[in-house]
N, C-alpha and C positions, 0 to 999 in steps of 0.2 A: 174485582170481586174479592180473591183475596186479601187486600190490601186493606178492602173496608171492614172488613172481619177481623183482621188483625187488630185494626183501631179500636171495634168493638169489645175485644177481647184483653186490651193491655197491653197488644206488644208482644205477648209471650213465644218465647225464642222455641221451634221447633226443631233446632238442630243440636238442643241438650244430649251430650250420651247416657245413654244407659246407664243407669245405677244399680243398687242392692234391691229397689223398691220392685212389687209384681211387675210383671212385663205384658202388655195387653198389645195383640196384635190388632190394627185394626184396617178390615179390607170392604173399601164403598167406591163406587166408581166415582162420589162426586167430590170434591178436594173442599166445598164449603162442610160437608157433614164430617170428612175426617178431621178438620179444625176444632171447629165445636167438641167435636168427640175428643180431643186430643187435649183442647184447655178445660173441658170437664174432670177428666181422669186423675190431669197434672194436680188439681186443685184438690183432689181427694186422695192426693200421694204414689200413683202409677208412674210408670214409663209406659211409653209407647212408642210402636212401630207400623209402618204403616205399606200398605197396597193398593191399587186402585186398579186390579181386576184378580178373579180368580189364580190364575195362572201365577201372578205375582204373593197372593195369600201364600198358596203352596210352596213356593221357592220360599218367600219370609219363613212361614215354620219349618221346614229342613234348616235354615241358617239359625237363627235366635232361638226358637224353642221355645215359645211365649208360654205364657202361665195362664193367659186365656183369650180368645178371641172372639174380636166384634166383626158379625161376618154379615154384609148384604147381600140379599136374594138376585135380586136381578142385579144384572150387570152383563160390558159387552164380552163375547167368548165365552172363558168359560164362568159360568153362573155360580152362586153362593152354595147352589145345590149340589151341583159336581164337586167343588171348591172342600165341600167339608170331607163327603165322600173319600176323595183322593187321603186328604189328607187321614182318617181313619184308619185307612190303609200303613200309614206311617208307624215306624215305633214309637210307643210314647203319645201319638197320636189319637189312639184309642181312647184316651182317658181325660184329655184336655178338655176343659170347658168351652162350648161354643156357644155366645148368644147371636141369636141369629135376626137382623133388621132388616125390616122392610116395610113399605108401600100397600102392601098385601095383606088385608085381612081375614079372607074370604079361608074358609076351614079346611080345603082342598091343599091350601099352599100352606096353611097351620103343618095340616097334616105328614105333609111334603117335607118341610122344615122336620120336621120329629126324626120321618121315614131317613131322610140323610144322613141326621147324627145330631141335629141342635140338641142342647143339653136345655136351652129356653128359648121365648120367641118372644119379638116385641115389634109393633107395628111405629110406623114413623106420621107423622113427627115427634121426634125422641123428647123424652122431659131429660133436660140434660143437669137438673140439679139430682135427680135420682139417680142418673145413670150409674155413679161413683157408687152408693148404697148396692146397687142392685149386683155389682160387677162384686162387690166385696161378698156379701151374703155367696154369687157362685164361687168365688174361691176360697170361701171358709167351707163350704160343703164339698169341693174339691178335695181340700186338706184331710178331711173329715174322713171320706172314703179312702183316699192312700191309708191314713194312719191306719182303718179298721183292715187294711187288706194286708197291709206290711204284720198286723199283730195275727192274723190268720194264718200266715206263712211262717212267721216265728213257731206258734202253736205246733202247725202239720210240722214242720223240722223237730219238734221236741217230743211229737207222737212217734216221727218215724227212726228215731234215735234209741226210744226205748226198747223194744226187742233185740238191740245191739247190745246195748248196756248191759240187761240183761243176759244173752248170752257169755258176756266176757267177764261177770261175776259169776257166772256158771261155770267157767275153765279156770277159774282161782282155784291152786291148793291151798288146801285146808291151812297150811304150815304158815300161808302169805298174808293169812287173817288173824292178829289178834285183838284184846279186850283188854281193858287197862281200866279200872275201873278207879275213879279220885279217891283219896278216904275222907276227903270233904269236899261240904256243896251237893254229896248225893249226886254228882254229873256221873256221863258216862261218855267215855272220848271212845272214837272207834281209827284208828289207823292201819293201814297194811304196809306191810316191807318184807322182802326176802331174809331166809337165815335168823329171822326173830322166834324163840321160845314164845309159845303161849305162856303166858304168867301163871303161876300156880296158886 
């Protein structure tokens, strides 16, 4: 089976390391879907790592720390649903994009999927010339939300600075502010230092 896959696919070498490119984890119990999935991604500029059950997703992201994962529903032990869960739990884990595959159409397992943490849901058999598009679009809106949340946390740091600021221009003497005013250009320079006359 793998072997004819291989042929199908070109040959493409599975045991490439790691590069600079996003890193996609991808966790399915069946070794023909992580192939496919794996010369999909290659071809739209990913690396990939791979699981073939829950238990093994979670060990993968504690070690590599993927940039997004392709997670299957069912599977033997533990399940795609536990699989995300746990991992949620993790640091870092919280915010990672999960797309979630499976077999399973039906609203109840849609729903299940959401309920655990998938960030998206997509039923199989996977269109695997899309897959690369659709894995791109979740981690440009991954990117997307860090940025606005890193510029959030800048902000609240520069609100919660100013009533400090503040105070410690309130404990200047007068003596350690003065006014130097150009006689060209109409600028106005402001500097402080100790032992400085105000200008007369």
């Amino acid at each position: 089976m793998e072997e004819a896959l291989r042929a199908i696919l070109g040959g493409i070498d599975m045991t490439e390391p790691i590069g600079t490119s996003p890193l996609v984890l991808m966790v399915d119990d069946d070794p023909g879907t992580r192939m496919l999935a794996a010369a999909s991604l290659k071809k739209a500029g990913y690396s990939t790592v791979e699981a073939s059950d829950g238990e093994g997703g979670v060990a993968a992201w504690d070690r590599f720390r993927p940039d997004l994962i392709l997670m299957d529903a069912v599977m033997p032990g533990m399940d795609g649903f536990a699989a995300i869960r746990e991992i949620r739990k993790r640091p870092g884990g919280e915010r990672v994009p999960v797309l979630m595959m499976t077999g399973l159409d039906d609203l109840a397992s849609i729903h299940r999927a959401y309920e655990a943490g998938a960030t998206d849901f997509t039923t199989k058999p996977m269109n695997w010339v899309v897959l690369g598009y659709r894995v791109g679009y979740l981690l440009h809106a991954s990117r997307a939300f860090l940025d606005l949340a890193g510029s959030e946390e800048k902000t609240r740091a520069l609100l919660r600075a100013i009533p400090d600021l503040i105070f410690r221009i309130a404990r200047m003497e007068p003596s350690s502010i003065w006014w130097r005013a150009r006689s060209t250009g109409g600028s106005l320079r402001i500097a402080t230092g100790r032992g400085r006359r105000s200008p007369k």
